[in-house]
C-alpha positions as CSV (number, residue, x, y, z in Angstrom):
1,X,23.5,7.9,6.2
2,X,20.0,8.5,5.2
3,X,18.3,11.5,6.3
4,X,14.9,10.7,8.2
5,X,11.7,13.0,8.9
6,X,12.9,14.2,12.7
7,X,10.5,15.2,15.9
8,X,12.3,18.3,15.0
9,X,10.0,19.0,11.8
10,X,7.1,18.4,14.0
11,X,8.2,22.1,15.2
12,X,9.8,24.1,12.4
13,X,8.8,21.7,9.2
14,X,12.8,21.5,8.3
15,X,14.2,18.3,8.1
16,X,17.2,17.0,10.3
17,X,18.8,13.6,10.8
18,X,18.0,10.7,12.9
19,X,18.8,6.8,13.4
20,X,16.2,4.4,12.2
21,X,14.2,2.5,14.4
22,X,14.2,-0.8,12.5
23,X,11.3,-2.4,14.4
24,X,9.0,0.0,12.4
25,X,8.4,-0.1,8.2
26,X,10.3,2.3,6.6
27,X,9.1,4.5,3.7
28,X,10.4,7.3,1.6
29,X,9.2,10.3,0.4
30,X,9.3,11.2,-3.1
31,X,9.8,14.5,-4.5
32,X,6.3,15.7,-5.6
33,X,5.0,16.5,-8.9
34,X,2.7,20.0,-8.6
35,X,0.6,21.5,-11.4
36,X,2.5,24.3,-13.3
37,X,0.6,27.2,-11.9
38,X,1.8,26.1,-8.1
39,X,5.2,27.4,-6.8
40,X,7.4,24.7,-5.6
41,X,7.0,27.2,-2.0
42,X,3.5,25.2,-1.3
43,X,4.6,21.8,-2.6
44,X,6.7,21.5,-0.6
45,X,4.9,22.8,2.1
46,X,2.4,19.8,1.3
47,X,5.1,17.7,1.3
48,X,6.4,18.5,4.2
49,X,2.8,18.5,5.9
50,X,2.5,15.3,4.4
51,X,5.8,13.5,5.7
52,X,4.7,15.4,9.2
53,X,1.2,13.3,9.7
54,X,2.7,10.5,8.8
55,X,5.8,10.2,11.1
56,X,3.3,11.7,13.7
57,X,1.3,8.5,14.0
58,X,4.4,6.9,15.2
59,X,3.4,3.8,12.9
60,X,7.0,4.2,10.2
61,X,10.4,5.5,10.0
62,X,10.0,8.6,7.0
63,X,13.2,8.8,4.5
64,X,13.6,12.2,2.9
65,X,14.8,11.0,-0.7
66,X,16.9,13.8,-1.1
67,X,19.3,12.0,0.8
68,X,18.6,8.2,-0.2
69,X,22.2,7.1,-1.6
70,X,20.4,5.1,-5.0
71,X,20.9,4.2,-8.3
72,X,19.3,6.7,-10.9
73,X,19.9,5.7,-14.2
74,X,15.7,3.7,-13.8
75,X,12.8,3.8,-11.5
76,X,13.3,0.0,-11.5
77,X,16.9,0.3,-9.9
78,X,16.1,3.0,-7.6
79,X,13.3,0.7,-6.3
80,X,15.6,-1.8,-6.1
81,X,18.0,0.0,-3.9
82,X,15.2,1.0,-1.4
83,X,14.0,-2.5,-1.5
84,X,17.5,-3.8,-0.8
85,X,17.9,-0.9,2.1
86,X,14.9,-2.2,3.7
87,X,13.3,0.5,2.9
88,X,9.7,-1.2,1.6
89,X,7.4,1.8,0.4
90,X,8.0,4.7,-1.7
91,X,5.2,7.3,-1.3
92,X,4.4,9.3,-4.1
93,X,3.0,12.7,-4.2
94,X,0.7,15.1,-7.0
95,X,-0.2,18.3,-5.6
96,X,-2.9,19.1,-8.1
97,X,-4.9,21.6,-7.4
98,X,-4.3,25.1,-5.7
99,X,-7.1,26.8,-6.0
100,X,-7.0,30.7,-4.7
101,X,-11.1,32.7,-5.0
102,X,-11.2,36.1,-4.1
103,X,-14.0,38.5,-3.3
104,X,-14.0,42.1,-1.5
105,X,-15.6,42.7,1.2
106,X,-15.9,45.9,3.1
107,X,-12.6,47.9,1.3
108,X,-10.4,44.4,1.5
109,X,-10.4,41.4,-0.4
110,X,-10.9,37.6,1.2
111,X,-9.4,34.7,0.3
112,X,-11.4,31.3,0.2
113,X,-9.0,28.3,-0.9
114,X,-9.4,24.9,-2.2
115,X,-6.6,22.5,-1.6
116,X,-6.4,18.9,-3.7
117,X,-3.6,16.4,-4.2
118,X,-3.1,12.7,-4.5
119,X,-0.9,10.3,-2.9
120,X,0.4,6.9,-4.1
121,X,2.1,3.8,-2.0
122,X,4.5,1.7,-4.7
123,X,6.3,-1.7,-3.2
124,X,9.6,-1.1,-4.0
125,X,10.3,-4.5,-4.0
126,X,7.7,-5.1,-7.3
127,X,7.3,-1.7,-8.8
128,X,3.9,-2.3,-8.5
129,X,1.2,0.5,-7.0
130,X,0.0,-0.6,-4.1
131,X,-3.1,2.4,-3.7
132,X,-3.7,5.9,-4.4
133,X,-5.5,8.2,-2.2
134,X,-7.3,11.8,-3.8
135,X,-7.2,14.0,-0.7
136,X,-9.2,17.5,-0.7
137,X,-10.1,20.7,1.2
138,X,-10.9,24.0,1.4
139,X,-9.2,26.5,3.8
140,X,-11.1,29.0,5.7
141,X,-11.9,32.5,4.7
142,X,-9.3,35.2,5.3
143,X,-7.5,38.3,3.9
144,X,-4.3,37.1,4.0
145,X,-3.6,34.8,1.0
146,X,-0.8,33.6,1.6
147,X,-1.8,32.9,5.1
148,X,-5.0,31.3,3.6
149,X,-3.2,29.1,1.3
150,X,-0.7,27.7,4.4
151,X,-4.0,27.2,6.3
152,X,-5.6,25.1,3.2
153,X,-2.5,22.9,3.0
154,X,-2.6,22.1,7.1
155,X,-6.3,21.3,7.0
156,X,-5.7,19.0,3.6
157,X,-3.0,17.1,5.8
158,X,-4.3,17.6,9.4
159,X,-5.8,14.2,10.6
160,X,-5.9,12.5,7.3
161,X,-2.4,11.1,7.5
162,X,-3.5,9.2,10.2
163,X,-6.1,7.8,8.8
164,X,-4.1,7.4,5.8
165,X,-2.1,5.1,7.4
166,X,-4.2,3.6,9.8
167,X,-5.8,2.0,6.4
168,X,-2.7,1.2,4.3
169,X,-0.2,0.2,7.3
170,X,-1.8,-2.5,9.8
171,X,-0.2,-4.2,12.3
172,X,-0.9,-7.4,13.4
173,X,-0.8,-9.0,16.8
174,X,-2.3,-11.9,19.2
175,X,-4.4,-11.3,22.6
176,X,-1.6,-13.3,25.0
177,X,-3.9,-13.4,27.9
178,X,-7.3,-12.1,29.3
179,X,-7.2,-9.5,31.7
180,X,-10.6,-8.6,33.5
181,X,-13.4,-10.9,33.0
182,X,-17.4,-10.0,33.9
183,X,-20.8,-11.6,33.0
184,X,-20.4,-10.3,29.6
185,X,-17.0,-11.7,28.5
186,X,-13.8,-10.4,28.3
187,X,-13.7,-6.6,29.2
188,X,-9.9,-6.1,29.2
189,X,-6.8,-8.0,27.3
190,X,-3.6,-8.2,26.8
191,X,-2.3,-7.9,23.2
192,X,1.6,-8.3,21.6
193,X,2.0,-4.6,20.3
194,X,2.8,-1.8,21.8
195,X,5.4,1.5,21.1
196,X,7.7,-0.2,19.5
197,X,4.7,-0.7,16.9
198,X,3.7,2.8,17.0
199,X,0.9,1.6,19.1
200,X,-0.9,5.0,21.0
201,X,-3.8,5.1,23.8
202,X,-7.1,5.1,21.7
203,X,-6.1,2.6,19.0
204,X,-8.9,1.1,17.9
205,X,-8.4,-2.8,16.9
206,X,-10.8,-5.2,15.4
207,X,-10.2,-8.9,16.5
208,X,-10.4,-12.4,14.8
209,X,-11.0,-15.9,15.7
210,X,-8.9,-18.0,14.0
211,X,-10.3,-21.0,12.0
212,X,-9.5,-24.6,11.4
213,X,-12.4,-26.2,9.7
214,X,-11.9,-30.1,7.9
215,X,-8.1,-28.9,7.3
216,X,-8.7,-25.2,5.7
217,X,-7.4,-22.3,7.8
218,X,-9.7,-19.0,7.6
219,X,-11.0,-16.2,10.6
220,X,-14.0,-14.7,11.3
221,X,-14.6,-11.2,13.2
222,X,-15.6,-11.7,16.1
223,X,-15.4,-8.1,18.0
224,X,-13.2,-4.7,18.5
225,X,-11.1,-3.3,21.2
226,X,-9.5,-0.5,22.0
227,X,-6.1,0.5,23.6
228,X,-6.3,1.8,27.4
229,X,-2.7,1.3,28.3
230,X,1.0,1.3,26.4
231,X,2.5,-0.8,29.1
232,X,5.5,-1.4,26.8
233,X,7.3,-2.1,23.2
234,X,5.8,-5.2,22.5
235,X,2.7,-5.3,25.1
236,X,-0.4,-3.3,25.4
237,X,-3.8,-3.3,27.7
238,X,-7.1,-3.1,25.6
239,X,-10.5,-2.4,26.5
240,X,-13.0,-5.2,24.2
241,X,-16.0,-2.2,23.1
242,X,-17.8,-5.3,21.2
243,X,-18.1,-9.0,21.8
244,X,-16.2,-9.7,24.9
245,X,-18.8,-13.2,25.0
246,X,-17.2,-14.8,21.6
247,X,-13.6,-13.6,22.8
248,X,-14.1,-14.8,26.1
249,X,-15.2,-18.3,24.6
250,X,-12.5,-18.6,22.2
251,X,-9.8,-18.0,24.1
252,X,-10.7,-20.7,26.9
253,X,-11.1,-23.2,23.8
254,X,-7.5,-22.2,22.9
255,X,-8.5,-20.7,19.9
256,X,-6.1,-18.0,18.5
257,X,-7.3,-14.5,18.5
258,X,-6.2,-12.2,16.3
259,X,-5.8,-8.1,16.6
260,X,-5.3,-6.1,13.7
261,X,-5.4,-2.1,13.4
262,X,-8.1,0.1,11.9
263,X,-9.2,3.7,12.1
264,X,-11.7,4.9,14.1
265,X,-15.2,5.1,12.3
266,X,-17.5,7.7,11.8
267,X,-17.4,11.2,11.6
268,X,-16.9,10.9,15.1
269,X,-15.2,8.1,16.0
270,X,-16.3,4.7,17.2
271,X,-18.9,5.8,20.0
């Protein structure tokens, strides 16, 4: 039995177990490597951080692989028997730089600290890196470091896990059928994801037109939505933000259109 990232760690950071929901991608989570001057105390507080976003954005099943039942004696076995346990991403982690300034002000001293690491998707079924990410921040000031030093590792983590897997994990669905319908288009759809795809209110979705031209098969964008209502595992209610006219067209020509998930953009979000 394999031990999984529980909504229990969402609380207390420990780690408990759970069944797998096999309608999601599993990944494990390697052991990370730190730099020699950082106690194994704050990496695995990254770690754990880490494993934290990612189950948050309720996009993949998380395997601790402390408890992951596989062959040792080579990477390429072990990666093997996560490949063969449908387990299809190993996550690697470097925490690399822990970086602690000090200066005193008024009789105490206060902490500023810089926060960097690195993580790196690997298909277990090729051995082959997939992506790494460099990931950095800086905590703010207080005269507590140790309390600093926790705060650095949240804000390094906080948010950028789901961004992190917003642009490494996409799912892919279908509009079924149009919703509401004005003078500009579509204005609401439904699509073929939902919960059971980790699918949350605010999911932000770029869609494609599907292509057939002289017997070659391509897509084009043609707009984005956005999700206004989980209505179940494998069915959701979007809001089209851009091109409602070129959806609206394609899909009473019987043209497929295609939904596939992306992060929101900007600094503050798709306005």
């Amino acid at each position: 039995m394999k031990r999984i990232f529980s909504i229990i760690m969402l609380i207390s950071l420990s780690i408990s177990m759970m069944a797998q929901d096999h309608d999601k991608p599993t990944v494990c989570i390697d052991d990370f490597e730190y730099a020699r001057r950082i106690s194994s105390k704050w990496a695995n507080m990254l770690r754990d951080n880490v494993a934290k976003g990612i189950l948050e954005t309720g996009r993949l099943d998380v395997v601790d692989v402390q408890n992951v039942d596989e062959p040792t004696d080579s990477e390429e076995s072990f990666l093997q028997g996560l490949s063969q346990d449908n387990i299809g991403v190993l996550v690697k982690g470097n925490f690399n730089l822990l970086d602690c300034q000090s200066e005193r002000k008024g009789g105490k001293f206060i902490y500023t600290v810089k926060v960097g690491y690195s993580l790196t998707l690997v298909d277990t079924s090729t051995g082959k890196v997939m992506v790494t990410h460099e990931f950095e921040g800086t905590s703010g000031r207080g005269d507590d470091e140790s309390k600093c030093i926790a705060q650095a590792i949240e804000l390094a983590t906080l948010h950028r896990m789901k961004k992190f897997v917003e642009d490494n994990f996409k799912v892919e669905a279908y509009i079924k059928e149009l919703d509401q319908v004005d003078r500009k288009g579509a204005k609401t759809v439904f699509v073929t994801m939902g919960s059971n795809d980790g699918i949350q209110k605010g999911q932000m979705f770029d869609v494609y037109q599907v292509l057939e031209v002289a017997g070659e098969s391509g897509s084009r964008l043609v707009g984005t939505a956005k999700a206004k209502e989980v209505l179940g595992g494998n069915l959701s209610v979007c809001s089209i933000t851009k091109g409602g006219d070129d959806i609206k067209n394609a899909f009473d020509r019987g043209q497929k259109l295609i939904v596939v998930t992306r992060a929101k953009k900007g600094l503050f979000g798709d306005i």
